[in-house]
C-alpha positions as CSV (number, residue, x, y, z in Angstrom):
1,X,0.9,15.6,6.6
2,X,2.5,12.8,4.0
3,X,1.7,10.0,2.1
4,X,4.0,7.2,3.6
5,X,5.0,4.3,1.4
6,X,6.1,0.7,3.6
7,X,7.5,-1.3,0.8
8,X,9.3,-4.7,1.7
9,X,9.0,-8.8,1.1
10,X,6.2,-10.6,2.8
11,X,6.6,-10.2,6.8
12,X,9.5,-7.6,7.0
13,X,7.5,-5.6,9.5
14,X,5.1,-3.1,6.8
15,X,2.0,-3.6,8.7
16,X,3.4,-3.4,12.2
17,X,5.3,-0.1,11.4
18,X,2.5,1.3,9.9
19,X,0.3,0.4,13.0
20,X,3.3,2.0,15.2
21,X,2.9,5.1,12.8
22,X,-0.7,5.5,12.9
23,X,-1.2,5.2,16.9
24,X,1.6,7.8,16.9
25,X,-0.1,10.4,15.3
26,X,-3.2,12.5,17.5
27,X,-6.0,12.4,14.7
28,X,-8.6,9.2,14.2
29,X,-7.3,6.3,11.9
30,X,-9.5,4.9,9.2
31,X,-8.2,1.4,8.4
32,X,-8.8,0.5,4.6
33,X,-8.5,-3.1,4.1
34,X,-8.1,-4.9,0.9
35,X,-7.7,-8.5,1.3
36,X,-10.7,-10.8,0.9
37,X,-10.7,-14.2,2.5
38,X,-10.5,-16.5,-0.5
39,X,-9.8,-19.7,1.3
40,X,-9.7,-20.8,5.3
41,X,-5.8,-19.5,5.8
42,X,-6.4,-16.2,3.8
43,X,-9.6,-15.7,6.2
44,X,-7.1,-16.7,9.6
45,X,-4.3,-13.5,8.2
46,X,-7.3,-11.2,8.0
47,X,-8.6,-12.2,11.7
48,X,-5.0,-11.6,13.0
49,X,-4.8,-8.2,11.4
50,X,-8.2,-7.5,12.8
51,X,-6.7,-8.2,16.3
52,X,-3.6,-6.3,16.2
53,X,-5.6,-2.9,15.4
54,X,-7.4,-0.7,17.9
55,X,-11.0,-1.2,18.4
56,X,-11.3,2.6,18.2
57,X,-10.1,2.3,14.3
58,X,-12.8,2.8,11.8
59,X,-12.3,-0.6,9.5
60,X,-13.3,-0.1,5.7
61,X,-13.1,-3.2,3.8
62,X,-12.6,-2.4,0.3
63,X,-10.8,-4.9,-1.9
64,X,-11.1,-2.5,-5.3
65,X,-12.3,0.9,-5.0
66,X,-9.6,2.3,-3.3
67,X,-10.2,6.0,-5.1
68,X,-13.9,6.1,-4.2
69,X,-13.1,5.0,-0.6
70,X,-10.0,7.9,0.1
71,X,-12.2,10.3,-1.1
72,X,-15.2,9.7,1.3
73,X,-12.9,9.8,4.6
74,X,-12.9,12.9,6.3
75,X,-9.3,14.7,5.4
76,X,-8.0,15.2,8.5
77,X,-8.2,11.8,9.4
78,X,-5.1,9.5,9.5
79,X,-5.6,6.4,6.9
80,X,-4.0,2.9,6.4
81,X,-3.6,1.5,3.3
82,X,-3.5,-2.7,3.8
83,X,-2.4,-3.6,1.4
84,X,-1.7,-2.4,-2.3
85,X,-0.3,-5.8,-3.2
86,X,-3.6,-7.4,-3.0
87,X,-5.8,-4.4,-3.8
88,X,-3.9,-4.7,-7.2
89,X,-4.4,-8.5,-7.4
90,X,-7.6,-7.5,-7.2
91,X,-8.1,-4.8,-9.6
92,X,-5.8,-6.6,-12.5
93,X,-8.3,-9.7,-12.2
94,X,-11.4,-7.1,-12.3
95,X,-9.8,-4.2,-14.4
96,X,-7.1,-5.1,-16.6
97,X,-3.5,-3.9,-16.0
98,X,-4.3,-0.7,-17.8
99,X,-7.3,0.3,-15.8
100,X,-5.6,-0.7,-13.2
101,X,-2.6,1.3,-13.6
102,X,-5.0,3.8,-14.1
103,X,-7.2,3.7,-11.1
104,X,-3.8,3.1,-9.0
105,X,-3.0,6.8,-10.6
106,X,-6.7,8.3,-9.8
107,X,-6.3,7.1,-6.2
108,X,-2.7,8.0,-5.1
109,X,-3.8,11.3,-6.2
110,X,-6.3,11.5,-3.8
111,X,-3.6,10.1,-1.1
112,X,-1.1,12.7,-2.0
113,X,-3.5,15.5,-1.5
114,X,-4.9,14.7,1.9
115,X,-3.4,17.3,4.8
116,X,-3.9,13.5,7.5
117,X,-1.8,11.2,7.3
118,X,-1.5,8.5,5.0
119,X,0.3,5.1,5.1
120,X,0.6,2.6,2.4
121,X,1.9,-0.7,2.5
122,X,2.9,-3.0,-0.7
123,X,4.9,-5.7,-1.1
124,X,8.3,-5.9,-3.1
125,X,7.9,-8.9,-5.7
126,X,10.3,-8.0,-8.1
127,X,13.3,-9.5,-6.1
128,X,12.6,-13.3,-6.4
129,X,12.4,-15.4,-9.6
130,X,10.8,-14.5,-13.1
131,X,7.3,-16.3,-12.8
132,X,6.6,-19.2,-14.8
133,X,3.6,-18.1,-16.2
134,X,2.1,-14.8,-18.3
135,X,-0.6,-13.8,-15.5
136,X,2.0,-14.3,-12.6
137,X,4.2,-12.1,-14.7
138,X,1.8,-9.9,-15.8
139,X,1.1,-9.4,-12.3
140,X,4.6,-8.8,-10.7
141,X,5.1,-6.2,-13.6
142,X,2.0,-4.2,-12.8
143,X,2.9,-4.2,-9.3
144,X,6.1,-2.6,-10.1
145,X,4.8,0.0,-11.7
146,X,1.8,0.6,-8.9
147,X,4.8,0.8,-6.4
148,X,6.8,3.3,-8.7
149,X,3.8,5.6,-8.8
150,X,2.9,5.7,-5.4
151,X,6.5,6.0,-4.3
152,X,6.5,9.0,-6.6
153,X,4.2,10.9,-5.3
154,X,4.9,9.5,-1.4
155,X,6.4,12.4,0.6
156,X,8.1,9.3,2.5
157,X,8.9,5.9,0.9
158,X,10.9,3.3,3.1
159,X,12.0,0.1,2.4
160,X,11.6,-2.4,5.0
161,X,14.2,-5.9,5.7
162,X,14.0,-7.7,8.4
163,X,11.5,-5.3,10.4
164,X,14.2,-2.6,10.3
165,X,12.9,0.5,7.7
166,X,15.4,1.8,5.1
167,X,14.1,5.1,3.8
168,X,14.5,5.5,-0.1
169,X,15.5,8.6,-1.5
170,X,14.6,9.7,-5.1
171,X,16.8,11.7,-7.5
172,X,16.2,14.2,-9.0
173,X,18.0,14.1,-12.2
174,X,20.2,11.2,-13.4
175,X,23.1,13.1,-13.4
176,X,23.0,13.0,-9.4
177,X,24.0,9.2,-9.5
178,X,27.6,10.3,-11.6
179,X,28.0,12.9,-8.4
């Protein structure tokens, strides 16, 4: 089975298509979530995820070990990924960008090899304005390159506007774009 990347801006549809893809598929879903509730509306977004998924879901909060965490689900097992975007807010405030980058390597490998299903979902930040700041650009840079590395090793990778998924194609050698 593939590793799925939903990539889009904030509310284009990620999470409900990868819902939609997950109670499509026969095997049992393991729901990894990475948010933590920082403040009251933070804590009110994770309730109404909580409510949209099936009570027969297996729910693994896990805001930073995301390696550890895919390698102790069963392999058959369909897993949700919920969402990169924070889990590397997360790990660039604990880790560092490089061990960051690195851990976002150590676990996508782990994704890629699976034979269930697996569906990741990550924002797009590197369509809006240049932050203001060094962390918020430190930031949107690191998530670029998270997003290029599981993209590259996603079997699948769609883009999603407007709730509608555009699926992104990679090349194989430059020379394709002059073709």
């Amino acid at each position: 089975m593939p590793l799925v990347l939903l990539v889009g801006g904030a509310r284009s549809g990620k999470s409900g298509l990868a819902l939609r893809l997950a109670r499509g598929q026969p095997a049992p879903v393991v729901f990894i979530a990475t948010a933590e509730a920082g403040d009251g509306e933070m804590a009110a977004r994770i309730e109404e995820h909580r409510r949209e998924r099936p009570l027969s879901w297996r729910t693994i909060e896990e805001p930073l070990r995301l390696h550890g965490t895919l390698e102790a689900i069963d392999e058959e097992s369909c897993v949700v990924i919920d969402c990169l975007t924070l889990w590397t807010a997360n790990a660039l405030e604990r880790l560092g960008g490089a061990r960051a980058e690195q851990q976002a390597k150590a676990a996508v490998a782990i994704a890629a090899g699976r034979p269930g299903l697996t569906i990741a979902v990550t924002n797009e930040v590197g369509l809006g304005l240049v932050p203001d700041n060094p962390l918020g650009r430190g930031y949107r840079d690191l998530l670029g390159r998270v997003n290029i590395i599981w993209a590259d090793a996603a079997d699948r990778a769609y883009l999603l506007v407007a709730g509608r998924p555009l699926e992104l194609t990679a090349i194989a050698a430059a020379s394709e774009l002059l073709t």
